[in-house]
C-alpha positions as CSV (number, residue, x, y, z in Angstrom):
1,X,127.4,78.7,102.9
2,X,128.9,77.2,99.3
3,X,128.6,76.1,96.4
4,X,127.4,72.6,95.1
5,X,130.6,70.1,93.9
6,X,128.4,67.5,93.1
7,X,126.1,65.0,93.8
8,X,126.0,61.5,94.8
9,X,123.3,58.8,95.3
10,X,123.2,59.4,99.3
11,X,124.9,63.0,99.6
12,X,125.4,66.4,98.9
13,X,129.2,67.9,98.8
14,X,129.6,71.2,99.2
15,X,132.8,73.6,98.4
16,X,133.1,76.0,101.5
17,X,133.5,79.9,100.6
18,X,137.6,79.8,101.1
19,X,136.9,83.6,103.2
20,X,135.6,81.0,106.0
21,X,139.8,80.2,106.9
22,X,138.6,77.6,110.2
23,X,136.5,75.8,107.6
24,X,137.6,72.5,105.8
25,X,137.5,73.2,101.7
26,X,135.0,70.5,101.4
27,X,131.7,69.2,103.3
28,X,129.7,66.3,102.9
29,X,126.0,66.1,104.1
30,X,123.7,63.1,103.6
31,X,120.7,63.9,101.6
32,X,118.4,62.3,104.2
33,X,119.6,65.1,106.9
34,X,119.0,67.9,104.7
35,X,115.6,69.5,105.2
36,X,115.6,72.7,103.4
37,X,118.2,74.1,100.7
38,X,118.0,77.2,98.5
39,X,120.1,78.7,95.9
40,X,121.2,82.1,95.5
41,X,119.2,84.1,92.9
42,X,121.8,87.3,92.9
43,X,122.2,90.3,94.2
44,X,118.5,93.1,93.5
45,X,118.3,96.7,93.9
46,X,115.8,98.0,95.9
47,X,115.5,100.9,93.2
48,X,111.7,101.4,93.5
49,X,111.3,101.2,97.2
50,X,113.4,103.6,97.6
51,X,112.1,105.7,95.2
52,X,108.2,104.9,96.5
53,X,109.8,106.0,100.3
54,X,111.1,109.0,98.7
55,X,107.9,110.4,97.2
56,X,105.9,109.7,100.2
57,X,108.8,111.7,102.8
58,X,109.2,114.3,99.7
59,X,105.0,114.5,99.5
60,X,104.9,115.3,102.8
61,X,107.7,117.7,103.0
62,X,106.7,119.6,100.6
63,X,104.1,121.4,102.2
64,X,105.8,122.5,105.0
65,X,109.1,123.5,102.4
66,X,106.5,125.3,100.0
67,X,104.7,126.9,103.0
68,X,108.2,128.1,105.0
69,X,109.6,129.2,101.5
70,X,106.4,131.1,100.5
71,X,105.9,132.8,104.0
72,X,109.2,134.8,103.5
73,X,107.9,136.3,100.7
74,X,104.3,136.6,101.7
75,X,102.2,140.0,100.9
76,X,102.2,141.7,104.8
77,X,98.3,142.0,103.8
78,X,97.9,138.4,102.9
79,X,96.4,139.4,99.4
80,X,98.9,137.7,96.8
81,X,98.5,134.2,97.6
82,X,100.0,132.3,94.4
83,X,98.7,128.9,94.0
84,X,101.4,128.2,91.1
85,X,104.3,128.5,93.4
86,X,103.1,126.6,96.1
87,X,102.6,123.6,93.5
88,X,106.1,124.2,92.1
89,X,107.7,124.2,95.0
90,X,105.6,121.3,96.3
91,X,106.8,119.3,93.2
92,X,110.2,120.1,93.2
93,X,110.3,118.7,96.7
94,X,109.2,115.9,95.9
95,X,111.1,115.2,92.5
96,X,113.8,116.0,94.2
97,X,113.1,113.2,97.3
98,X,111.9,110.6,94.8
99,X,115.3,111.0,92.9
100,X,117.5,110.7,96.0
101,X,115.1,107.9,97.7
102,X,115.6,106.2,94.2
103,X,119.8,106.3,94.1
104,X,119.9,105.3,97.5
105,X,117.5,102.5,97.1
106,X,119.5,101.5,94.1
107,X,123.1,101.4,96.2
108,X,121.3,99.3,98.6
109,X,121.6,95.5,97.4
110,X,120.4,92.3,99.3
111,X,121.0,88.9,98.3
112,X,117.3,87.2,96.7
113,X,117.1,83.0,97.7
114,X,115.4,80.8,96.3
115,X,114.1,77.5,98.3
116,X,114.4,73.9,96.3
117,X,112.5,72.0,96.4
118,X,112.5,67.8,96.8
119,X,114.0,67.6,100.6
């Protein structure tokens, strides 16, 4: 892995990362061995996946949070049953997951390539 020096008519001369220490500075490759190439597009987020991954687990885990939160504070004769709360509690769960699968999706960065082209 490098970066492009330059071009010329019959090759391709590529500056080596310098972390590589056993690797020469320069390489040379003629452009009729070269079958594929791509560039680097940057470093992406994963942001939304993360954030999708979040609200499904937090979906999910709401109903058993809302149902073992509620249960402690249940009527013994099963008569006040508060469909409010459960939502609430539901939703906060999965706010909350959504949030956290967001930031961690977000920290998460991979390295997006793009294939050229013409070999």
């Amino acid at each position: 892995m490098g970066r492009v020096h330059h071009w010329t008519p019959d090759s391709l001369v590529i500056q080596l990362d310098p972390s590589q220490a056993a690797a020469p500075a320069m390489a040379s490759f003629h452009r009729t061995s070269i079958t594929r190439l791509e560039t680097s597009e940057g470093l992406k987020g994963h942001t939304v996946r993360g954030a999708f991954l979040g609200f499904l687990v937090g979906s999910v885990a709401g109903f058993f949070v809302a149902e073992a939160v509620l249960d402690e504070d249940a009527d013994p004769y099963g008569t006040s049953f508060d469909g409010g709360a459960v939502v609430a509690v539901w939703a906060g769960t999965t706010v909350l997951t959504t949030v956290l699968g967001g930031i961690i999706g977000g920290a998460e960065k991979s390295e997006r390539w793009k294939d050229v082209g013409g070999f």
